[in-house]
C-alpha positions as CSV (number, residue, x, y, z in Angstrom):
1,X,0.0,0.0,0.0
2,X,2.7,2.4,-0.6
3,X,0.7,4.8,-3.2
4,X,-2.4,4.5,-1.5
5,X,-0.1,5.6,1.7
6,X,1.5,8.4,0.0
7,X,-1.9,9.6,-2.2
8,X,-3.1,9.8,1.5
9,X,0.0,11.8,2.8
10,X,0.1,14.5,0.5
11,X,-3.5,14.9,0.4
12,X,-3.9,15.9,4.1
13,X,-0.4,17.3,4.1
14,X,-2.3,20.0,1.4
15,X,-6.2,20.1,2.3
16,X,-6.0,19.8,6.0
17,X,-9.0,17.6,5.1
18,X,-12.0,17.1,7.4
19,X,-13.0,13.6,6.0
20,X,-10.8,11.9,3.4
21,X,-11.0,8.2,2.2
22,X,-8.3,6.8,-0.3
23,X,-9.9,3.3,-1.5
24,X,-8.2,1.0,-4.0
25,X,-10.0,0.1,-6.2
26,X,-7.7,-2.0,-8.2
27,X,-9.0,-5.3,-7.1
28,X,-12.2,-4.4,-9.5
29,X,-10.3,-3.8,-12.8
30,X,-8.4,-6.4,-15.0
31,X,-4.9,-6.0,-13.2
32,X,-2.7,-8.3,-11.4
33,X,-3.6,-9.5,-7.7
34,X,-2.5,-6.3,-5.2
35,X,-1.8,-3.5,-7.8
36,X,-2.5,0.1,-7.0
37,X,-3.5,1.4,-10.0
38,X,-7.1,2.5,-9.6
39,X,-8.4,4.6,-6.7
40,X,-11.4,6.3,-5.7
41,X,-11.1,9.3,-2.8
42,X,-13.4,11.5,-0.9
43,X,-12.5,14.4,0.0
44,X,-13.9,17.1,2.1
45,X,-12.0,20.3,3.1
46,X,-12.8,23.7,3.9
47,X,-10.3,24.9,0.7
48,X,-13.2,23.7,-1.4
49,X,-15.7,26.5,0.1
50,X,-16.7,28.8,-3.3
51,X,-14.5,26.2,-6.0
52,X,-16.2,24.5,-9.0
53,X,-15.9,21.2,-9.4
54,X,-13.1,21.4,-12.0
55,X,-10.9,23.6,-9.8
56,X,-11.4,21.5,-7.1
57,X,-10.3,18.3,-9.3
58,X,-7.3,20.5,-11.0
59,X,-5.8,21.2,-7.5
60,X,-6.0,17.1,-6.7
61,X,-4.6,16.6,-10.1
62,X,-1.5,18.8,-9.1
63,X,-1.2,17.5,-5.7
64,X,-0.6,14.2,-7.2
65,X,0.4,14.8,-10.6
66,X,4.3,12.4,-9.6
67,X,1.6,9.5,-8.9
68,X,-0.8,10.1,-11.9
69,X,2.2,10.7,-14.2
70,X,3.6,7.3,-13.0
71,X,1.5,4.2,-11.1
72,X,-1.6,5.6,-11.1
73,X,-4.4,5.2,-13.8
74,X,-7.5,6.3,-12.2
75,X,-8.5,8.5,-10.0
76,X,-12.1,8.9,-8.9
77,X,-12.4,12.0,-7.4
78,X,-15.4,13.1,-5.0
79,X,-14.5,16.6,-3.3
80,X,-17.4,18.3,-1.2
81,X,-17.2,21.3,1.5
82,X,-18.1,20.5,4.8
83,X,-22.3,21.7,3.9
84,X,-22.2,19.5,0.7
85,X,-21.2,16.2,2.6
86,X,-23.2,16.8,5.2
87,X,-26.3,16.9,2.6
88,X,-25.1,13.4,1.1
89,X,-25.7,12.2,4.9
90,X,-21.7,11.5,4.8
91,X,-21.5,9.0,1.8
92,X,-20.1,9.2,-1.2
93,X,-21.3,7.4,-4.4
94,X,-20.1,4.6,-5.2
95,X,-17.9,3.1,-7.8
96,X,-19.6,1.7,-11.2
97,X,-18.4,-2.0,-12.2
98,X,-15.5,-2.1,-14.2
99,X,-16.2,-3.8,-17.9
100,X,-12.7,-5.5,-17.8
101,X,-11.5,-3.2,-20.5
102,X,-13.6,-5.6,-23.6
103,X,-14.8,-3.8,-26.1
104,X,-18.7,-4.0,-26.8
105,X,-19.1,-5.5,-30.7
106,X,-21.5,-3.9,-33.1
107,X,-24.2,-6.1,-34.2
């Protein structure tokens, strides 16, 4: 678990987050038995107050942009203020099925 440990690291070291959950989510895609190569986090901070989405997923973009560059091939990203978590009752949605990366044929 070292990227999931160092996702996690420099995400509280730069949101001072009030909730954050790093899940990998490899284990559901067609990779090799304890890969980290697919993660979903939740993210609530009080630096989010007044952002758009897409600033709010730019600036967790650049916070990890060594691991995204490098190991990491998706990121789910769910990043509330304090008031928007508390309306989802504190849960996040969750992840849809991988489809094993097949292609659908035409018919």
């Amino acid at each position: 678990m070292i990227i999931q440990s160092a996702i996690e690291e420099k995400l509280y070291a730069h949101f001072d987050p009030q909730h954050l959950e790093v899940v990998n989510e490899s284990y559901m895609h067609n990779v090799p038995s304890g890969s980290e190569t697919h993660f979903k986090v939740v993210l609530v901070s009080p630096k989010f107050s007044g952002e758009r989405l897409i600033n709010r997923h730019r600036s967790v973009n650049a916070v990890l942009k060594e691991e995204l560059a490098n190991s990491v091939h998706a990121l789910a990203l769910h990043t509330y203020t304090d008031q928007e978590w508390a309306n989802l009752y504190n849960e996040a949605p969750l992840s849809p099925r991988c489809l094993g990366g097949k292609t659908l044929k035409a018919s």
